[in-house]
Structure formats: structure tokens, C-alpha cells
KEKE-3310 file (N, C-alpha, C; in steps of 0.2 Angstrom, whole numbers, plus 5000, padded with zeros to 4 digits):
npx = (5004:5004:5012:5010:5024:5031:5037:5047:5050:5063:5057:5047:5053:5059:5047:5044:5055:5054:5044:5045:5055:5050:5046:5036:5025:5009:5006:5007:5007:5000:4988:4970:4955:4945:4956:4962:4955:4953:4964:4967:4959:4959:4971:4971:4969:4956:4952:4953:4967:4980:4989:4997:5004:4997:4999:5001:4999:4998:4990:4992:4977:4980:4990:4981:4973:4981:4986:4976:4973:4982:4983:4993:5010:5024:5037:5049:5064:5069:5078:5090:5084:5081:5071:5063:5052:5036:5019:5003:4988:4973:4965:4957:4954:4945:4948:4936:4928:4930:4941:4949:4955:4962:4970:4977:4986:4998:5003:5001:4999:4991:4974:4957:4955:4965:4970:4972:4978:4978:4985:4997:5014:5030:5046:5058:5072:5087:5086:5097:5113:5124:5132:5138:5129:5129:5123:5110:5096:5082:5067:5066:5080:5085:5078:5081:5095:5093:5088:5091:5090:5088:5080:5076:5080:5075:5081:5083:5093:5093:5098:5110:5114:5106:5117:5108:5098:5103:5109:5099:5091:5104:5102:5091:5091:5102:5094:5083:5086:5098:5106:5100:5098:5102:5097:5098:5093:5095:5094:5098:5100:5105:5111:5115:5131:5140:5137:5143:5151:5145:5140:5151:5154:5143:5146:5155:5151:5142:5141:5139:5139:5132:5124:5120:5121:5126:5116:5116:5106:5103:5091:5078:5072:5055:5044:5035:5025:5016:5021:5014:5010:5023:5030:5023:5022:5038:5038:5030:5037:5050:5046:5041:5056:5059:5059:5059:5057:5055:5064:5060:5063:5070:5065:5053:5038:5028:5014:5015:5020:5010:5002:5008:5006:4995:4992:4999:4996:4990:5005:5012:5023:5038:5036:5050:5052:5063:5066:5059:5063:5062:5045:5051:5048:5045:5040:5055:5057:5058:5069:5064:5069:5062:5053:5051:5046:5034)
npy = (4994:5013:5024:5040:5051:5065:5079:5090:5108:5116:5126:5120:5108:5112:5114:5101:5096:5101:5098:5084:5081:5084:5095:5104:5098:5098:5090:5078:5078:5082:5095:5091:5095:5104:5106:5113:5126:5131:5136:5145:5154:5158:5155:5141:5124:5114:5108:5116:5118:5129:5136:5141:5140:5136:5121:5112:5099:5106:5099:5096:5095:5082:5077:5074:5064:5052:5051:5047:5033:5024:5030:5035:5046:5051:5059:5069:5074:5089:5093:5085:5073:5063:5051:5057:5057:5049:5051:5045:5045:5053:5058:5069:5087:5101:5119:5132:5144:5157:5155:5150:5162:5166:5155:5162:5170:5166:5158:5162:5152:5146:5144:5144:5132:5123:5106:5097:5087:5078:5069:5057:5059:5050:5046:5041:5044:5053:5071:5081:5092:5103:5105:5109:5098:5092:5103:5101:5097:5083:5083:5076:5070:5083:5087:5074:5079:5089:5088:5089:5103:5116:5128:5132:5145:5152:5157:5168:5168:5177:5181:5183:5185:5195:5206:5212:5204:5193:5198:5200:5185:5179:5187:5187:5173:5173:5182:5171:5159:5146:5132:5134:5134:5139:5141:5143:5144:5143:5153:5153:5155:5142:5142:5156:5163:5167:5158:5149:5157:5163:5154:5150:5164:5166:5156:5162:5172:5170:5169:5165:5170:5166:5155:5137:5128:5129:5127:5126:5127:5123:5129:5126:5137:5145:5150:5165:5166:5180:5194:5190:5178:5172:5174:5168:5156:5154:5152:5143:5130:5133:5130:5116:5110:5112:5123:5133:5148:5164:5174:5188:5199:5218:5221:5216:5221:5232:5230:5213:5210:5212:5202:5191:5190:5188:5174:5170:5161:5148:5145:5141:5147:5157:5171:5183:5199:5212:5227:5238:5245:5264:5269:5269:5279:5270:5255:5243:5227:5214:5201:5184:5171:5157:5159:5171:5189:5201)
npz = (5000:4994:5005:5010:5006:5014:5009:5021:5027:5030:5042:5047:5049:5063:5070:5071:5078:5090:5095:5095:5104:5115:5122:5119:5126:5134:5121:5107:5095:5078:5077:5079:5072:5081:5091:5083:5080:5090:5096:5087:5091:5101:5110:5116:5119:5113:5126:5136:5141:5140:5125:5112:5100:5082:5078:5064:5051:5034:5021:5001:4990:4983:4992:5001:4996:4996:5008:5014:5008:5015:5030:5033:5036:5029:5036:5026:5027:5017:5012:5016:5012:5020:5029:5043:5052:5055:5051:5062:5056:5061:5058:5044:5040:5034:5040:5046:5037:5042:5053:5047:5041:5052:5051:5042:5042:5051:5039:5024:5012:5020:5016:5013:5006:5012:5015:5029:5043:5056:5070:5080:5082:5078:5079:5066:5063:5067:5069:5061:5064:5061:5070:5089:5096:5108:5114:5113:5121:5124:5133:5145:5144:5149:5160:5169:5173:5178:5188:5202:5208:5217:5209:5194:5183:5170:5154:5142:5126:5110:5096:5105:5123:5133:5146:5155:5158:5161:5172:5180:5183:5189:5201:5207:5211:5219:5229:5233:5235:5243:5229:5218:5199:5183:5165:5150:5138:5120:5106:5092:5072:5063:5051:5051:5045:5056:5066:5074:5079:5087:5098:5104:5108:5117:5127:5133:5140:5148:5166:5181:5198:5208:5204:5206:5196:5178:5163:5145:5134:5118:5104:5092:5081:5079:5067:5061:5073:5083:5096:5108:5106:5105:5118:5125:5121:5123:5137:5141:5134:5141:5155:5152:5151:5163:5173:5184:5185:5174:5164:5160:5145:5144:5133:5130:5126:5135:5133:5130:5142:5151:5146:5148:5163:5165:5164:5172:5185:5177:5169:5182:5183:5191:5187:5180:5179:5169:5171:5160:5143:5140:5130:5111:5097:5087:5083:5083:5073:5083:5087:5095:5107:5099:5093:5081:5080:5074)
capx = (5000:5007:5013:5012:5030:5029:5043:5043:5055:5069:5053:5042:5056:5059:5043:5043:5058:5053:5036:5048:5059:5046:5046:5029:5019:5007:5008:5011:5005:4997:4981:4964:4952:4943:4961:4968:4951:4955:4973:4969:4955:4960:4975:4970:4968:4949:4951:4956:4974:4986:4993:4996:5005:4993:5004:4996:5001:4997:4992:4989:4973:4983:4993:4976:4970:4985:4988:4968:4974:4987:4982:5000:5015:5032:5040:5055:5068:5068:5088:5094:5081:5078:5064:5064:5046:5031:5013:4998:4985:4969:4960:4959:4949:4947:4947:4929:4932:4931:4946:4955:4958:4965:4978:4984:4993:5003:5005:4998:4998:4986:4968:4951:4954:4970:4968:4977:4983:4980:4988:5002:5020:5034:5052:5060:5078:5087:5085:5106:5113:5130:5137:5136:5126:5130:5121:5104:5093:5076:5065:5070:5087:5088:5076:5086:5102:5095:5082:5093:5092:5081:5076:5079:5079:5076:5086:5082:5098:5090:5105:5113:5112:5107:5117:5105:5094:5105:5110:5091:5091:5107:5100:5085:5094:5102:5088:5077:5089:5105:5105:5097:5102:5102:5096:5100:5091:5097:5087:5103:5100:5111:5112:5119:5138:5142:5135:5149:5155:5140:5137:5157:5154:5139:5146:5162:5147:5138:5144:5134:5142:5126:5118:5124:5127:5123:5115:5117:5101:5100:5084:5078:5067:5049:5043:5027:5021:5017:5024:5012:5009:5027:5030:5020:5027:5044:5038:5028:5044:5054:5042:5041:5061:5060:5064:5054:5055:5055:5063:5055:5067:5069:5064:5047:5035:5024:5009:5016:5019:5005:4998:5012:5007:4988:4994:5002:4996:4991:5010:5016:5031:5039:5039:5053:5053:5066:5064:5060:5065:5058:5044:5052:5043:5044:5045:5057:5058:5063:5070:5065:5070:5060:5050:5053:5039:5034)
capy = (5000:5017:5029:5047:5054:5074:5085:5097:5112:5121:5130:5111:5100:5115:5113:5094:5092:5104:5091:5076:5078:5086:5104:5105:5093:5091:5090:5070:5078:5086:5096:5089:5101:5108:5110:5118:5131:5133:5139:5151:5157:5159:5151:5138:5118:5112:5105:5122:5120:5135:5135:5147:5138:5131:5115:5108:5098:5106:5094:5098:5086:5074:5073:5070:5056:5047:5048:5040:5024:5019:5032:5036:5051:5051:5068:5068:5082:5090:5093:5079:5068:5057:5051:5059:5056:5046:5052:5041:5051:5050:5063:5075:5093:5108:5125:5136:5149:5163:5153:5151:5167:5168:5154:5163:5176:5163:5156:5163:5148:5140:5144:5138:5125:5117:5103:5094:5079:5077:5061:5057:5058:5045:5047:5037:5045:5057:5075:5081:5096:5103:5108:5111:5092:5093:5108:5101:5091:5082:5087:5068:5070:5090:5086:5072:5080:5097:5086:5090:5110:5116:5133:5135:5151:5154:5165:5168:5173:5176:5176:5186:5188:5203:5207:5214:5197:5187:5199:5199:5181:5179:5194:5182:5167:5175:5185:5168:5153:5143:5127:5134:5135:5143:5139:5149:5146:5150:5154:5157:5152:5138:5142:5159:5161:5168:5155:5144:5162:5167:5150:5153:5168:5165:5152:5165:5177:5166:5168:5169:5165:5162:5146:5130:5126:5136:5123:5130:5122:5128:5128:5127:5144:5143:5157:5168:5170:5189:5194:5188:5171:5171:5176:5163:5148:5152:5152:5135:5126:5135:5125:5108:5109:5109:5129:5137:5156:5166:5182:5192:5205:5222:5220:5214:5224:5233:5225:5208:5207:5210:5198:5184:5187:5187:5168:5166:5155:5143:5142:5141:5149:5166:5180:5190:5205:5215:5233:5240:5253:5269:5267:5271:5280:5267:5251:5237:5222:5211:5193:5181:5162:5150:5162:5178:5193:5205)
capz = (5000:4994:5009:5007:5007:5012:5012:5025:5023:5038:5047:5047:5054:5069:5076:5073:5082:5095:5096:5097:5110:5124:5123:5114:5132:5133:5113:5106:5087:5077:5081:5075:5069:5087:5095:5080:5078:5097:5097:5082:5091:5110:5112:5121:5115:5116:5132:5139:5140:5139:5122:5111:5091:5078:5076:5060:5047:5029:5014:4996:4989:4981:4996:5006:4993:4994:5014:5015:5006:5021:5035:5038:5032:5031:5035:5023:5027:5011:5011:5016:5009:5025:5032:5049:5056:5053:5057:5061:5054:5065:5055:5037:5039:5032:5043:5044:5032:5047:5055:5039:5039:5056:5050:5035:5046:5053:5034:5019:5009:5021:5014:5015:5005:5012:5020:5036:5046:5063:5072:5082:5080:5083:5077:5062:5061:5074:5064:5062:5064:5060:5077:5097:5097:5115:5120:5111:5125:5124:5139:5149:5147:5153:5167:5173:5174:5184:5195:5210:5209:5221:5207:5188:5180:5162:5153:5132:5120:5103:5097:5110:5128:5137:5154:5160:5160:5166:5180:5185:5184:5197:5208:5210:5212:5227:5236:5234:5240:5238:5226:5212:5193:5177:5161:5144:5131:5114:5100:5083:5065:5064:5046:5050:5044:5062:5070:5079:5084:5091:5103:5108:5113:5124:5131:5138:5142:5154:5170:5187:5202:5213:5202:5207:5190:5173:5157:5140:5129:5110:5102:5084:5081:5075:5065:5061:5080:5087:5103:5114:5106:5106:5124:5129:5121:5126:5145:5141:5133:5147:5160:5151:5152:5171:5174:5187:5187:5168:5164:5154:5144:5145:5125:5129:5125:5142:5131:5130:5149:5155:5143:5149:5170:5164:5162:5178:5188:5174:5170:5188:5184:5194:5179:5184:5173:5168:5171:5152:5142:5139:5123:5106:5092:5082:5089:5078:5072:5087:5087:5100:5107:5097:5085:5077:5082:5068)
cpx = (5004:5006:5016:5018:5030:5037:5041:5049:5057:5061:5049:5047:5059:5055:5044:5049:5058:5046:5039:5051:5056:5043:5038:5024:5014:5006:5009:5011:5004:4991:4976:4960:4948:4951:4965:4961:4952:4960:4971:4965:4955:4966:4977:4970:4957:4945:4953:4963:4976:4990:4991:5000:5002:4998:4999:4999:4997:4996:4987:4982:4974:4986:4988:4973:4975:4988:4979:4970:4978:4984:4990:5005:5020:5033:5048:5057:5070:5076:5090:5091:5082:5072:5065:5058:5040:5024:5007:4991:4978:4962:4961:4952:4949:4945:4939:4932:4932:4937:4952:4958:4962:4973:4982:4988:4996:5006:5003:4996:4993:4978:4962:4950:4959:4968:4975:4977:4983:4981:4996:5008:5025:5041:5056:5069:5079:5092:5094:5105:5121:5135:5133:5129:5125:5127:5113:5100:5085:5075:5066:5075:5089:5085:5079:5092:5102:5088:5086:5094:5086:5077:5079:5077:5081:5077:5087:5087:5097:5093:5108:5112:5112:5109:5114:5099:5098:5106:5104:5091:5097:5107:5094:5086:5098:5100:5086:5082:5095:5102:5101:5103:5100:5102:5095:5099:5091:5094:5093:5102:5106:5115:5118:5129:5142:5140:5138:5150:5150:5140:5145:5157:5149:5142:5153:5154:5143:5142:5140:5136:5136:5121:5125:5128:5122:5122:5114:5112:5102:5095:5083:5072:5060:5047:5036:5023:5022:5019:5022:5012:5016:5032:5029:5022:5033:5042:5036:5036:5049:5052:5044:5049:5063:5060:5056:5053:5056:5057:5063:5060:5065:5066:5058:5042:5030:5015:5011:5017:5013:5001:4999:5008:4997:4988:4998:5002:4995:4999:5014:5023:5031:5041:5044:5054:5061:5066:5064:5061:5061:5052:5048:5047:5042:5046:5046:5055:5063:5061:5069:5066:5066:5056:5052:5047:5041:5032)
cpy = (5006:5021:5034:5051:5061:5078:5090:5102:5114:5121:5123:5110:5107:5113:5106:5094:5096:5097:5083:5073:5084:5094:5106:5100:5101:5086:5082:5070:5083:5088:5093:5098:5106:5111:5115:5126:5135:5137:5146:5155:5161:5156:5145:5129:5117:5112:5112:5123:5125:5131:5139:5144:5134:5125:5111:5104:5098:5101:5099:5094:5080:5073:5069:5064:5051:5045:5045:5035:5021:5025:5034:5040:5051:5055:5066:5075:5085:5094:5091:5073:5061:5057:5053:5054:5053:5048:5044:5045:5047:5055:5066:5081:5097:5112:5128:5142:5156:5163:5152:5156:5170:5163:5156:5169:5173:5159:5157:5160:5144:5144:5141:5132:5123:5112:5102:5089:5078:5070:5064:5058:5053:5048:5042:5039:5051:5064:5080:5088:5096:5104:5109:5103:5093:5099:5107:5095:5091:5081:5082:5070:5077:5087:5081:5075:5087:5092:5090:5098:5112:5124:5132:5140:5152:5156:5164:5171:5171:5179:5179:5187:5193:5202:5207:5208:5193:5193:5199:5192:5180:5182:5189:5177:5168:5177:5180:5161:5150:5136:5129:5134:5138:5141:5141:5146:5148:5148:5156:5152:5148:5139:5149:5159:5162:5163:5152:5150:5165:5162:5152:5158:5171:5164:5155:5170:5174:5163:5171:5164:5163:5156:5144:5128:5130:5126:5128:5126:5127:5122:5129:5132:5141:5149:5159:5169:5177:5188:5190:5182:5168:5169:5170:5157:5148:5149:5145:5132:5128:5129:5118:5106:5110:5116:5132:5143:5155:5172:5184:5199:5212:5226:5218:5221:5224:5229:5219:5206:5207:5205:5192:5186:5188:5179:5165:5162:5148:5140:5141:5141:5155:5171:5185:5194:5209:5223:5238:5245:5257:5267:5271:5275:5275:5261:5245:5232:5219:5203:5189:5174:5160:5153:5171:5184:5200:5212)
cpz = (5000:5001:5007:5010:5008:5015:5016:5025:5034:5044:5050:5053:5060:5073:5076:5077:5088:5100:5100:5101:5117:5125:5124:5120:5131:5124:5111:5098:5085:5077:5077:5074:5075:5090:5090:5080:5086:5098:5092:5087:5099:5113:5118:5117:5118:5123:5139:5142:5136:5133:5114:5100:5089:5075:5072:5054:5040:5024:5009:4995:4987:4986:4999:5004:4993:5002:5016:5013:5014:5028:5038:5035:5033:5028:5033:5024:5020:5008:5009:5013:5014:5027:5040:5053:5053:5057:5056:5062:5058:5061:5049:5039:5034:5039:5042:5041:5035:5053:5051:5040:5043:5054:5045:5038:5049:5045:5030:5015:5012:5018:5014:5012:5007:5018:5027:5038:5052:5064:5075:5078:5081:5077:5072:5060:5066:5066:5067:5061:5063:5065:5083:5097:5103:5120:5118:5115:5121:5132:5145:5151:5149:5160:5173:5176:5178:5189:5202:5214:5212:5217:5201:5183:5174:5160:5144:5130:5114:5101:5104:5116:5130:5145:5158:5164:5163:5173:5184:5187:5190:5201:5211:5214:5221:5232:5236:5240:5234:5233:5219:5205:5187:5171:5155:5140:5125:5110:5094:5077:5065:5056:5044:5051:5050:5068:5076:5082:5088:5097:5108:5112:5119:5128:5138:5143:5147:5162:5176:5194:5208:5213:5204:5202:5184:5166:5152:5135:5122:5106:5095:5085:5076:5073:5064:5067:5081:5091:5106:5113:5109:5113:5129:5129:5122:5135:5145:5139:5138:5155:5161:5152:5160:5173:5179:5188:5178:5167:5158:5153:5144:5137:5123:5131:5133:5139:5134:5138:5152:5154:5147:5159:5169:5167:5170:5182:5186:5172:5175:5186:5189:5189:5184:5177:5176:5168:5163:5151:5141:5130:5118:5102:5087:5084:5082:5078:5078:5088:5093:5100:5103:5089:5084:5078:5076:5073)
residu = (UNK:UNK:UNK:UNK:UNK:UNK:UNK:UNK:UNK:UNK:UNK:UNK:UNK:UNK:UNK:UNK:UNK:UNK:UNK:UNK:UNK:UNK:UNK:UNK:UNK:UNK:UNK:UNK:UNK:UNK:UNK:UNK:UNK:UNK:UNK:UNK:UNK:UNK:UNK:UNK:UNK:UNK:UNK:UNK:UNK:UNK:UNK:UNK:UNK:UNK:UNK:UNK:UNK:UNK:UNK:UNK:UNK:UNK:UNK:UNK:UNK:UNK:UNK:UNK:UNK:UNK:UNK:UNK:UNK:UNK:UNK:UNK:UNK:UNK:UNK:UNK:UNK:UNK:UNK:UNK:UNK:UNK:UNK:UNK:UNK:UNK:UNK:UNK:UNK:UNK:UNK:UNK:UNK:UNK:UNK:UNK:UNK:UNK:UNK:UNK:UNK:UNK:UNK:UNK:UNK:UNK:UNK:UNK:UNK:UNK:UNK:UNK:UNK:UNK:UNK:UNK:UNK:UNK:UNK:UNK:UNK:UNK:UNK:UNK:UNK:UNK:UNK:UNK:UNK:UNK:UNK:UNK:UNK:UNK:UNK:UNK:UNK:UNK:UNK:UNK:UNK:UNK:UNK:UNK:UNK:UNK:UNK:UNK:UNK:UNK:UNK:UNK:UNK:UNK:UNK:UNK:UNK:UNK:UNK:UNK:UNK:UNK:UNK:UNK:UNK:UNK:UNK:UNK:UNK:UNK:UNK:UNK:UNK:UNK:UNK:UNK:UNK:UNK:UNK:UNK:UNK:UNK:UNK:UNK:UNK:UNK:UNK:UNK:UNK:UNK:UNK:UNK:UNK:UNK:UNK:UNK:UNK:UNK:UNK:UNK:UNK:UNK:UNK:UNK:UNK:UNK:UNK:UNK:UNK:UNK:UNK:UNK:UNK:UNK:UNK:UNK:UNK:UNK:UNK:UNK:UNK:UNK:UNK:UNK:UNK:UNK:UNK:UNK:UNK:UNK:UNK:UNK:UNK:UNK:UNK:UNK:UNK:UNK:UNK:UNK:UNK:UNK:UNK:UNK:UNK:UNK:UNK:UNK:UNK:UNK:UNK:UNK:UNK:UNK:UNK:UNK:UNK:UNK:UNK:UNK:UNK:UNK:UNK:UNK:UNK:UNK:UNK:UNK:UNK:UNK:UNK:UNK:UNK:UNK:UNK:UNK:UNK:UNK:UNK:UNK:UNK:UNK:UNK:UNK:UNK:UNK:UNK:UNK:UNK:UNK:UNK:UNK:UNK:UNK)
# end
């Protein structure tokens, strides 16, 4: 029986491998058609979980007539021409043509007539990268290796750290209690040609003498979220990797916080904010950990 082969391109195998190795809990797929109209429309899943990206897998209609024969997809990295991941498709939709139009602001190409794929995910090839292997966990193997930290504070470098975040985080770390640690999250284009020199030079930039111990995660970026959606998925994927406080940069918009500690006690984190800057007249284009804010 024919199995539909789908290429999925850079921006696809990010979220999938975000999906795959735990980031993305309570997450095991892709959304059905209630949780995906949910997300777009309240960031929530169905079931009223907190959760803020339309995690959906796009098909053309020949794809969709051709994964009805076998009910199953094989996500080919469209690179390297591996097969990474396999779905077991549990469902095909369409969108309602008034929520359509909320997912074509996270991707243009989706439209009322494209269809989808919800079902689980499982893993068929471990997805490669060119360098720093050693600083990419899945949410098991980080959580083991800081279980014995009695506090861990999140700290985002999209590419670059700001002092001033970290120094909020080990200011914290000392006023609250000893045994805690420190957890840097980096958000850089692995593609970009400064790349290798960007992680080196974190990794001299990271120093805080009141964590216990300091971990250094790098993270593949996902694109097209606004601030807040943004915002919010970093704090969740912050969570699911064990991290119990969150600091919020001085780069985060006085909107988007107040949006992120609306949310507080659903993410049982401690938002520590960074005291921000003055408003600009015109505010830019700024880069965050996992997605990119327009």
C-alpha cells in the first residue's frame, strides 16, 4: 500500500523536532480540527489548556488522497532527503472559512481550501545538525540531569544575551535561596555564517556565580508567531524543560507582559521581569528564542 512521502521544509522539521523531544507537552502531534480552531482562536487547545501555536500539518489534495489509502505520512527532510518522522493520521479537515483566515497570518499559503493531518508523531531518524550536538537536549534528558536543583531560571539569548537578563536572573537566584540554577536558552540560526561564533561567545558570556550550575540548551526557532503568542510559548517550553522562574526582557513589550502574567498562575512559573526601556517612536523588528515577532 502506497505511503504518502511529504517533504517538509527548515521552518516544518523545527517545530517537529521541538514536538519530538518534549518541549511542545502536553503535545504527542498534530492538532485535530477543534484544538487547531481553538489555538487560532483563544490560544487555548479544546480542552482548555494554555497553548498558544497552531501545530498543524498542511496537505495539498493529492497529498490528502493518497495519505487516506494507508492512513500514515512520512515527513522527509527536504535537504537531506531522510525520512525523519512518521505520522499516524487520526483525522483530514478543512478549517471554517472565518478561522481560515486567522491561520493565514501565521502562513499565507494556508487557505480555506487546504487541508490537514492530525495524528500522532513517533520518530523514524534522529534529525542532524552541524554543530554544538552537546548543548541540544530532549525534555527527559535535561530534566534528569538538573532534577537536584532546588530553582531554575530561564534566561532567552536570541542570538545574543542581554546582561542585563542574566544579571536579573542571578540577583534572583540570590535573594530567593541557595542550590538553584540557570538555564540559557538560545534561540541562533544555525544556518547563519556567524553561527559557531555566536554559541562561543555565549558560552564565555555566561557567568553567574550564585547558580549552582549554569546549562546551556540551544533551540531550533519557529517562525510567524506575534509577541504575545510568542512570549507565551517560550515560558511554556521554558516549563516543560523543568525551569521554574522566567525572565521576561527588557525588550518585551509593556503589552506583551502584562499579557504573559495574565497567564500566571496557569504556568506556575515566577515572571521575573526586567525593568524596560523607555517606549520608542517606532518600535522594531525584534528577534525572540523559538519564534521571530513581527
Amino acid at each position: 500500500m502506497s505511503i504518502l512521502h511529504k517533504i517538509v521544509n527548515h521552518n516544518e522539521i523545527s517545530t517537529l523536532e521541538l514536538l519530538l523531544n518534549g518541549a511542545f507537552a502536553p503535545l504527542h502531534g498534530y492538532l485535530n480540527q477543534d484544538d487547531h480552531c481553538s489555538v487560532l482562536q483563544r490560544n487555548r487547545l479544546a480542552n482548555g489548556t494554555l497553548w498558544p501555536l497552531p501545530l498543524a500539518l498542511s496537505l495539498t489534495p493529492a497529498e490528502k488522497r493518497e495519505a487516506q489509502l494507508s492512513g500514515r505520512i512520512v515527513l522527509v527532510d527536504g535537504l537531506e532527503r531522510r525520512a525523519i518522522a512518521e505520522v499516524s493520521v487520526e483525522s483530514f479537515y478543512r478549517l471554517p472559512a472565518d478561522v481560515a483566515e486567522l491561520a493565514q497570518a501565521f502562513d499565507p499559503a494556508r487557505t480555506p481550501d487546504t487541508w490537514y493531518a492530525s495524528g500522532t508523531v513517533k520518530p523514524l531518524q534522529k534529525i542532524l545538525h552541524p554543530a554544538f550536538n552537546s548543548l541540544r537536549f530532549n525534555v527527559p534528558a535535561l530534566r534528569q540531569n538538573v532534577q537536584d536543583w532546588n530553582s531554575i531560571i530561564a534566561v532567552q539569548a536570541a542570538p545574543t544575551l542581554d546582561s542585563n537578563d542574566l544579571q536579573r536572573a542571578c540577583e534572583w537566584l540570590t535573594d530567593t535561596e541557595t542550590g538553584g540554577g540557570l538555564l540559557v536558552q538560545i534561540g541562533i540560526n544555525e544556518t547563519s555564517p556567524d553561527f559557531n561564533q555566536q554559541v562561543r561567545e555565549l558560552r564565555n558570556q555566561v557567568k553567574c556565580t550564585s547558580a549552582r550550575q549554569v546549562k546551556l540548551s540551544l533551540l531550533p526557532c519557529v517562525e510567524g508567531l506575534g509577541e504575545n503568542r510568542c512570549l507565551l510559548l517560550q515560558a511554556l517550553v521554558s516549563r516543560n524543560y523543568g525551569a521554574t522562574g522566567f525572565v521576561v526582557g527588557k525588550h518585551i513589550s509593556p503589552e506583551a507582559r502584562r499579557w504573559l502574567l495574565k497567564h500566571h498562575d496557569e504556568l506556575g512559573l515566577d515572571i521575573i521581569p526586567v525593568r524596560a526601556q523607555r517606549p520608542q517612536a517606532a518600535k522594531p523588528t525584534v528577534r525572540h528564542l523559538l519564534c521571530e515577532a513581527a
